[in-house]
C-alpha positions as CSV (number, residue, x, y, z in Angstrom):
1,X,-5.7,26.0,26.9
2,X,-6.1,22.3,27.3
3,X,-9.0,20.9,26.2
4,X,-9.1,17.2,26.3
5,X,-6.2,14.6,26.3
6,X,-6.0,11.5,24.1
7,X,-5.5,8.2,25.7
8,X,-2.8,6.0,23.3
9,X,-1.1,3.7,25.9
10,X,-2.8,1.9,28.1
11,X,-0.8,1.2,31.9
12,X,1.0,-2.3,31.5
13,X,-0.5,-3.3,35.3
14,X,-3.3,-2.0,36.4
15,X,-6.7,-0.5,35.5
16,X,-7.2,3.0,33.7
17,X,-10.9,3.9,34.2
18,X,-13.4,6.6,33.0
19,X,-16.6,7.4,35.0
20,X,-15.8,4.0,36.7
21,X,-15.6,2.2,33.8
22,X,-12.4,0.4,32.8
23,X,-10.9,1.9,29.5
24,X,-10.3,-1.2,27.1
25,X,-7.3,-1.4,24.5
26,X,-10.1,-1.2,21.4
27,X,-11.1,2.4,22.6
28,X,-7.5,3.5,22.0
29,X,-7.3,6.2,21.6
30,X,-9.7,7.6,23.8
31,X,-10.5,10.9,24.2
32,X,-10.7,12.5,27.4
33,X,-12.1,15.8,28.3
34,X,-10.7,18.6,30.7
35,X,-13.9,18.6,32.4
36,X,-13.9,15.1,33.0
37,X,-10.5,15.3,34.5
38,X,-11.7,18.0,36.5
39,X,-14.2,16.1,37.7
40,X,-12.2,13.6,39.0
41,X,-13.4,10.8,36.5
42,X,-10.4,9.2,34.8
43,X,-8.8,7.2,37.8
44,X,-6.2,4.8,37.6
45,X,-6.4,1.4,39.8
46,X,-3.5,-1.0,41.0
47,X,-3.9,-4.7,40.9
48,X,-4.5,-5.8,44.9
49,X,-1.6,-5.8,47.4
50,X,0.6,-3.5,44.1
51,X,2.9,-1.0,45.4
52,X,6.3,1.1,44.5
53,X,7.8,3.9,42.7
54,X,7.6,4.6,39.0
55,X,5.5,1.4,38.9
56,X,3.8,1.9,35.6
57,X,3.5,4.0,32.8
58,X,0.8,5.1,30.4
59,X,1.0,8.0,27.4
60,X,-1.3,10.5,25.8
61,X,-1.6,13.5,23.9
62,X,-2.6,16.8,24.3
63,X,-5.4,18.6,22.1
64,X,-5.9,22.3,23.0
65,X,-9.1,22.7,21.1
66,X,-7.3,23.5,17.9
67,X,-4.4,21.2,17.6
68,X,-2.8,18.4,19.3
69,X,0.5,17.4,20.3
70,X,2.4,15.3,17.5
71,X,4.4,12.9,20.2
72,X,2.4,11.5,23.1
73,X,3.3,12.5,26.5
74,X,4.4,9.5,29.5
75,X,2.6,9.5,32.6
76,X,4.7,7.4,35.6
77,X,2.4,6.2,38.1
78,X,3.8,5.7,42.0
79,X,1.6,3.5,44.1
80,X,2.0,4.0,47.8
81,X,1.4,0.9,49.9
82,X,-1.8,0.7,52.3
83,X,-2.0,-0.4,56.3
84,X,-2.9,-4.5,55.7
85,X,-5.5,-6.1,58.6
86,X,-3.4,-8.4,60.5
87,X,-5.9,-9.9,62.8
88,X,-9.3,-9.7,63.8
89,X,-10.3,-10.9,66.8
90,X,-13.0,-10.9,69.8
91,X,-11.7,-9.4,72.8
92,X,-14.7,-8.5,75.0
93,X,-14.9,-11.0,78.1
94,X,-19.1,-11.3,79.3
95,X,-20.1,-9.9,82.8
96,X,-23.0,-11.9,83.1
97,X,-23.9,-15.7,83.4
98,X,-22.9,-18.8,84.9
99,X,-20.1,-19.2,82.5
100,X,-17.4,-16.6,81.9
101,X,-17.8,-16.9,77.9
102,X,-21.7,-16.1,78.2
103,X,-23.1,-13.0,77.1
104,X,-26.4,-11.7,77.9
105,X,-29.3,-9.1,76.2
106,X,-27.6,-5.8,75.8
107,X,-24.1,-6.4,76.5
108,X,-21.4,-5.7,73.7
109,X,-19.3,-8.1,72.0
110,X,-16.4,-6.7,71.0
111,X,-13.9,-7.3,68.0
112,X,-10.7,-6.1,67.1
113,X,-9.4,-5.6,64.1
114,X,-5.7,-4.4,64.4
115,X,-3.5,-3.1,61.5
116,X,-0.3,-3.4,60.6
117,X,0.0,0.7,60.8
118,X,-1.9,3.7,62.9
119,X,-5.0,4.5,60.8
120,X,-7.5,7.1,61.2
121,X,-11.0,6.8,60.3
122,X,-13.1,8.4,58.5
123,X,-16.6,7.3,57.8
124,X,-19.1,4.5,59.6
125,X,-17.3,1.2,58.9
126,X,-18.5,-2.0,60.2
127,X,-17.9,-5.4,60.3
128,X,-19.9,-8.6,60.0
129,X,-20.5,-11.1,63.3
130,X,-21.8,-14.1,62.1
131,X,-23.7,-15.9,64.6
132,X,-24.5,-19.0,63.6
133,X,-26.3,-18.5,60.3
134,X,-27.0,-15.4,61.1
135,X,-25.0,-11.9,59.7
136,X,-25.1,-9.6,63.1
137,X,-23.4,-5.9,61.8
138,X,-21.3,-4.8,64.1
139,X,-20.7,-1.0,64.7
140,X,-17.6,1.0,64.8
141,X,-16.2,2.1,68.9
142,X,-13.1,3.2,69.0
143,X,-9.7,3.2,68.1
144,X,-9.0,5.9,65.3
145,X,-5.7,6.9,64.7
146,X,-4.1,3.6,66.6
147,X,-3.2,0.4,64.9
148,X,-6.2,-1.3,66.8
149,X,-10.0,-0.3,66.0
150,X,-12.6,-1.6,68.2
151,X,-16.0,-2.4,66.8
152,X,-19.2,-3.7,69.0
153,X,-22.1,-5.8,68.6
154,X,-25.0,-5.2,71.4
155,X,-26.7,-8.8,71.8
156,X,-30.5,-8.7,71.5
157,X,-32.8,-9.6,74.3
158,X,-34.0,-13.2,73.5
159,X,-31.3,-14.0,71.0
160,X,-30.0,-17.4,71.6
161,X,-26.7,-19.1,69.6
162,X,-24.2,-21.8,71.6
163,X,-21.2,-22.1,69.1
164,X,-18.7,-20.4,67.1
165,X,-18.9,-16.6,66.3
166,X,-16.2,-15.3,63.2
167,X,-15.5,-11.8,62.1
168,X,-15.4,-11.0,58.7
169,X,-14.6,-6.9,57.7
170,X,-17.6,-5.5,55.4
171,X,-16.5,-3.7,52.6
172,X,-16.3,0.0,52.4
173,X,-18.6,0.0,49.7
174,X,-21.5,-0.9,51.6
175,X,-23.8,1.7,52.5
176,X,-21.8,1.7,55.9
177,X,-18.6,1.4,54.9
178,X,-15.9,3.3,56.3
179,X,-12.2,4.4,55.2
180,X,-9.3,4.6,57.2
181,X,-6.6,6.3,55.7
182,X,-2.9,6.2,57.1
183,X,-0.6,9.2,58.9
184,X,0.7,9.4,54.8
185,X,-2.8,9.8,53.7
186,X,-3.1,6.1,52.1
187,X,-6.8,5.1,52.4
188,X,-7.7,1.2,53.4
189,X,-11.0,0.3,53.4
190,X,-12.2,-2.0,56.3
191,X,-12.2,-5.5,54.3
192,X,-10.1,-4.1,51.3
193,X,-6.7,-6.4,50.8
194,X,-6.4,-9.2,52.5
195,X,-6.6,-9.6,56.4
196,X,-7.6,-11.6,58.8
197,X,-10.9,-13.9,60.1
198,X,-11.3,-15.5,63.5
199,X,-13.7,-17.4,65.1
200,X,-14.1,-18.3,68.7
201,X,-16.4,-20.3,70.9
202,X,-18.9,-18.0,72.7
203,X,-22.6,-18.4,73.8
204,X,-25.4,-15.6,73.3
205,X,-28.3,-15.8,75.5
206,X,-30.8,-13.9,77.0
């Protein structure tokens, strides 16, 4: 019965970790235990934008509580390619106003942020609207399982701001932070790899 596994090669690209902790070279070997495999906690993560079959390689050995394995064992490690963000973009038009590019207290501004592939989400993403010097969160709408998502920002009653608005995507690792994984199960975080910031002249008034 396994009962731990011995670490001896390191991946040559790439990040082998341990309860989130990158595994260095001067640990070697490490042990690792069948519980913490079970647990989900050694992980192994590609350098940004990596993908492709048998694209690295790292060995171990086996220890079964009484003996382990004389010859280590070689892992090959495939790393499936995510959806990429290929633009992000305001496409709301205002309703109210003298102007057609003014919007007024409690109507939505809306940004796209379209894919490269259909995603489906799973979690609260969000992105950030900056508005002047100001960071405005901006709440997920619609869109799951399309190449477009939609996301809205509802302009406060008084706010005020003639100039350029940009979009940037807010990691998934914020305490909103969403996922949206692919029809093949490959997971992109909103903000993760790249992809695309606009700006565009608006006015926000009450």
């Amino acid at each position: 019965m396994l009962e731990a596994v011995k670490i001896m090669l390191l991946p040559g690209n790439g990040t082998l970790t341990l309860d989130s902790t990158a595994i260095p070279a001067e640990d070697l070997p490490k042990e690792v235990t069948k519980a913490e495999i079970d647990d989900n906690k050694l992980k192994y993560a590609p350098p940004e934008d990596a993908n492709g079959n048998n694209y690295t390689t790292f060995q171990f050995k086996v220890n079964d509580g009484a003996a382990g394995t004389a010859s280590a064992y070689t892992m090959t490690i495939n790393v499936d390619s995510v959806p990429d963000v290929t633009q992000v973009a305001i496409t709301s038009t205002p309703t109210s106003g003298t102007t057609p590019k003014k919007y007024a207290g409690g109507e939505k501004i809306q940004v796209t942020v379209t894919f490269d592939e259909a995603v489906t989400l799973t979690g609260d993403p969000v992105i950030n609207l900056e508005v002047g010097t100001n960071s405005r969160p901006s709440a997920y709408g619609s869109g799951s399982t399309m190449t477009p998502l939609v996301f809205e920002y509802t302009v406060m009653a008084g706010q005020q701001h003639r100039g350029h608005h940009s979009q940037r995507p807010c990691g998934a690792e914020q305490p909103q932070g969403g996922r949206q994984p692919d029809a093949a199960g490959h997971h992109r975080a909103v903000g993760e790899r790249g992809g695309g910031e606009g700006d565009r002249a608006e006015e926000v008034s009450h």
